[in-house]
C-alpha positions in Angstrom: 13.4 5.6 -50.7 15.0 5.8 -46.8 13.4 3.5 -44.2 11.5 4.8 -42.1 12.8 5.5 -38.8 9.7 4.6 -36.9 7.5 1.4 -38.8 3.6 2.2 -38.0 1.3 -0.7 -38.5 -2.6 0.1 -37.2 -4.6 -3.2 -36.7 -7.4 -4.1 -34.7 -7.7 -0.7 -33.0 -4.4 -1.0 -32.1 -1.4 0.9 -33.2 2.0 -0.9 -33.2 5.1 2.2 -33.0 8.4 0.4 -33.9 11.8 2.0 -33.7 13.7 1.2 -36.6 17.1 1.9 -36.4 18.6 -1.8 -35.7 21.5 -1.2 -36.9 22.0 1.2 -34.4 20.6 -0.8 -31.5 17.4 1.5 -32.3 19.5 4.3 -30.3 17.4 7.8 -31.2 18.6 10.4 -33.6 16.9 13.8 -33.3 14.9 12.4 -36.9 13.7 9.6 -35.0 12.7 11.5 -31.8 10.7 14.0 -33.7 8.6 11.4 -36.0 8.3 9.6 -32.8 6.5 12.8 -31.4 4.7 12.7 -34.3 3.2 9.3 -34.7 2.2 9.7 -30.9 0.5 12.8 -31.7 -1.3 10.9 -34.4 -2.4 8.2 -32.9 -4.1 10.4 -30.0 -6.2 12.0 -32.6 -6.9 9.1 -34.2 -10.5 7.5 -32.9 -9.7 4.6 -34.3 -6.6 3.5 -32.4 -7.7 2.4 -28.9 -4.1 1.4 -27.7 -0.5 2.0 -28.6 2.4 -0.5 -28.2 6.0 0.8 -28.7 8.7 -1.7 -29.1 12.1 -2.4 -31.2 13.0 -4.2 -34.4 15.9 -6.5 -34.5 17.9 -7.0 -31.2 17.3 -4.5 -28.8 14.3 -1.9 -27.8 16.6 0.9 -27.6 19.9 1.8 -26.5 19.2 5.5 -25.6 21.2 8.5 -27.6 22.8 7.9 -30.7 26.7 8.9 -29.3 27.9 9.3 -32.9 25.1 11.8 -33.5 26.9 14.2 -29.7 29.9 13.3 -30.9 29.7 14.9 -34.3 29.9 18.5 -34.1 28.0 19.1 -37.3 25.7 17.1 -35.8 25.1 17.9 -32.5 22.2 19.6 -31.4 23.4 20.0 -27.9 22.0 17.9 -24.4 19.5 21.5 -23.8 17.8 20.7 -27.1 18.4 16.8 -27.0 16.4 17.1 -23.7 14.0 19.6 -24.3 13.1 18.9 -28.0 13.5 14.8 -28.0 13.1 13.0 -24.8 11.2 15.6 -22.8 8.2 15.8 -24.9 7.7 12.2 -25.6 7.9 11.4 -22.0 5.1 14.0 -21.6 3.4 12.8 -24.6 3.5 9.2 -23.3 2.1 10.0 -20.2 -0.4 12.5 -21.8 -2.4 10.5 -24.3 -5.4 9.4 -23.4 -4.9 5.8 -24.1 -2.8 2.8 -22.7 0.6 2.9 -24.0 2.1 -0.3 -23.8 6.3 -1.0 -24.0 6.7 -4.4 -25.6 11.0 -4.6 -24.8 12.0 -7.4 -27.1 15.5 -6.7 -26.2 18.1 -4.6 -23.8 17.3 -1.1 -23.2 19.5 1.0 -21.9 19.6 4.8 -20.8 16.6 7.1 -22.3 15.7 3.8 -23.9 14.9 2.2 -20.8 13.3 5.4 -19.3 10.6 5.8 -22.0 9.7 2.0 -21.2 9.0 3.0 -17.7 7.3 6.1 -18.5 4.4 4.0 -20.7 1.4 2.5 -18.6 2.4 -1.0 -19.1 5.6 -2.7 -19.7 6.5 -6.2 -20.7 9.7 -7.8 -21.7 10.9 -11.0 -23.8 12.7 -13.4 -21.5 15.9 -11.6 -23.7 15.5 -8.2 -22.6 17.6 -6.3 -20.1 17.5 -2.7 -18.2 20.4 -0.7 -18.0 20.6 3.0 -16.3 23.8 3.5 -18.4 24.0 7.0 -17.9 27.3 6.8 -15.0 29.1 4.8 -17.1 29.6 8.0 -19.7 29.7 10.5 -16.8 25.9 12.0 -17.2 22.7 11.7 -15.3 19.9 10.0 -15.7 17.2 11.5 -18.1 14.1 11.0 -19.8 12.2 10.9 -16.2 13.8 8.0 -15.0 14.4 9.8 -11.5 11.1 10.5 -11.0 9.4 6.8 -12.3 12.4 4.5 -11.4 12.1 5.0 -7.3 8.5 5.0 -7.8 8.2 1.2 -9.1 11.0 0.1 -6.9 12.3 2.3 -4.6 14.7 4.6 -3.6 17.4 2.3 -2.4 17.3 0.2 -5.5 16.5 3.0 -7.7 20.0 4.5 -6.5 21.9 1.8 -6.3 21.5 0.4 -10.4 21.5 4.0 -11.3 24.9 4.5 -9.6 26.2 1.6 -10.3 24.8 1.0 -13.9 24.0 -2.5 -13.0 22.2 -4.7 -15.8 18.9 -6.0 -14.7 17.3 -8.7 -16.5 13.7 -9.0 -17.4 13.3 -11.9 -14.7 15.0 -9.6 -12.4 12.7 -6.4 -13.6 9.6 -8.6 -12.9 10.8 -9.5 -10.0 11.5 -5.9 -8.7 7.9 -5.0 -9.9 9.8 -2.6 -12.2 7.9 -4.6 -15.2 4.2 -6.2 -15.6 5.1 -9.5 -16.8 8.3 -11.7 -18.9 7.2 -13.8 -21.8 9.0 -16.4 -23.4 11.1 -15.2 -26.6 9.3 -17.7 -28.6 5.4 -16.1 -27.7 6.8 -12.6 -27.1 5.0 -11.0 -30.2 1.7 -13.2 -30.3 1.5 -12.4 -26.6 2.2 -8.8 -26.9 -1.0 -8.9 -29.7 -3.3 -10.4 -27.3 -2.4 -8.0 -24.6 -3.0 -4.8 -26.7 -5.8 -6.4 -28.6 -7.7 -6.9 -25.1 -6.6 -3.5 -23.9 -8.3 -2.2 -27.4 -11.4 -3.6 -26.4 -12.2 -2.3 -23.1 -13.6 1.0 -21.8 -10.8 4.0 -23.3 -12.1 6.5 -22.2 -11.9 4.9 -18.0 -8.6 4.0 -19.0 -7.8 7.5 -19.7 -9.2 8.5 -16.9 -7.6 6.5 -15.0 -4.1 7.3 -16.4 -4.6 11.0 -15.3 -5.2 9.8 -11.8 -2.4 8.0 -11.5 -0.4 10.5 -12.8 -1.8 13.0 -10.3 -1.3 10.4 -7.3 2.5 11.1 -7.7 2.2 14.4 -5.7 -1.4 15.1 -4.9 -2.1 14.4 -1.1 -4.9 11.9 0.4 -7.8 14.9 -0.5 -6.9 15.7 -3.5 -7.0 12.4 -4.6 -10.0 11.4 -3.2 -11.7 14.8 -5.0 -10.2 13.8 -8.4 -11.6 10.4 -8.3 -15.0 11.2 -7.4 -14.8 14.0 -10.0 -13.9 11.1 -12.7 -15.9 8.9 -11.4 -18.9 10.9 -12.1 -17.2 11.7 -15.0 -16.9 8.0 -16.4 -20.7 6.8 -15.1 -21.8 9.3 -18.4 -20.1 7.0 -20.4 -21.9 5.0 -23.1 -19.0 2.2 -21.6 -20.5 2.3 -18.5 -24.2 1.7 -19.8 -22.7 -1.0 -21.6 -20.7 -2.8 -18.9 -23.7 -2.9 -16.6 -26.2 -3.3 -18.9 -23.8 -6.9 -20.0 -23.4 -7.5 -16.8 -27.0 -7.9 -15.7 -27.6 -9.7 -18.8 -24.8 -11.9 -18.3 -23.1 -11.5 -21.3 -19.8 -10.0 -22.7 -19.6 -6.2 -23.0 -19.0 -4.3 -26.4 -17.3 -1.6 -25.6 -16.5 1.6 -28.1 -14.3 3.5 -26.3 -16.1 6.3 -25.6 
């Protein structure tokens, strides 16, 4: 029986997506971008699974493309279907999804790995990781949405420069930036990676999700628009049961039960 490319593990309402090529520096194959696509798709339909964490076995998150698979012609499926089939849609599903997506990077990720970090809601980093645009040093572009989410978290002068350049940024140095939420220590990475999705698991999903789309619509909509999408959620999210049970706990000063819905 193969390994699985991608190890699923559902617990506590939250669903744990780890790539699971380490031999490979986790680098995506068009097998592993599709069941990727897949799992995501799974876990949106899944009521059960109230938050997603994506991170990498062994030493790295992900290194990007797999180069042996470009530069095997029987196995090339060509940059137009590597972007348009692989990385494309799971940016879009990432940012889709109507619940928190959270990038646990245990180690360096580099190219379209480190762009599908950025692209999730939340992004955290063992005191080991790194961020590398790698794309220049291979004569290609950056992908995967990493122009359009890399200036927005740190601006364009930085974002140019380390895409460029190709610079490696460490997770101190991603925190730093505000590129990242937080660094944890190696040693409490995982257990603190648990807590954090446990706790996101708990609270209101559907707000969350709301809340996701309006972030994603404050990248181009102007002052208006804004301010008529989030009164048109916020209406939206006060017909929650969530929000009869976060004020109904708060008046009785006790802690809310949320369901998610």
């Amino acid at each position: 029986m193969s390994t699985p490319s991608i190890e699923v593990i559902i617990s506590n309402s939250v669903a744990f997506l780890t790539l699971n090529r380490p031999e490979v520096f986790n680098s995506f194959n068009r097998e592993m971008a599709l069941r990727l696509q897949s799992e995501l798709d799974r876990c949106a339909e899944n009521n059960e699974v109230r938050a997603i964490v994506l991170s990498g076995n062994g030493k790295a998150f992900c290194a990007g493309q797999d180069l042996k698979e470009v530069t095997t012609p029987e196995l090339n499926p060509g940059f137009k279907v590597i972007l348009e089939e692989h990385y494309n849609p799971i940016i879009k599903k990432i940012r889709s999804i109507s619940k928190p997506v959270i990038a646990a990077v245990n180690g360096v990720a580099a190219g379209a790995g480190a762009n599908i970090a950025l692209a999730c809601d939340i992004v955290v980093a063992s005191e080991r990781a790194s961020f590398i645009q790698a794309f220049s040093k291979i004569g290609l572009v950056p992908d995967s949405g990493g122009t359009f989410f890399l200036p927005r978290l740190i601006g364009f002068q930085k974002a140019s420069a380390l895409m460029m350049l190709g610079d490696k940024v460490s997770a101190e140095e991603a925190e730093h930036l505000g590129m990242i939420y937080k660094v944890y220590s190696a040693e409490d990475f995982n257990a603190e990676v648990t807590v954090l999705a446990e706790k996101m698991a708990k609270m209101p999903t559907k707000a969350l999700g709301l809340t996701k789309q309006l972030l994603n619509n404050s990248m181009t909509n102007s002052l208006n628009e804004q301010l008529e999408m989030e009164s048109k959620f916020q209406i939206e999210a006060a017909q929650s049961n969530d929000y009869n049970e976060g004020v109904s706990s708060f008046v009785e000063k006790r802690k809310p039960n949320f369901k998610g819905n």
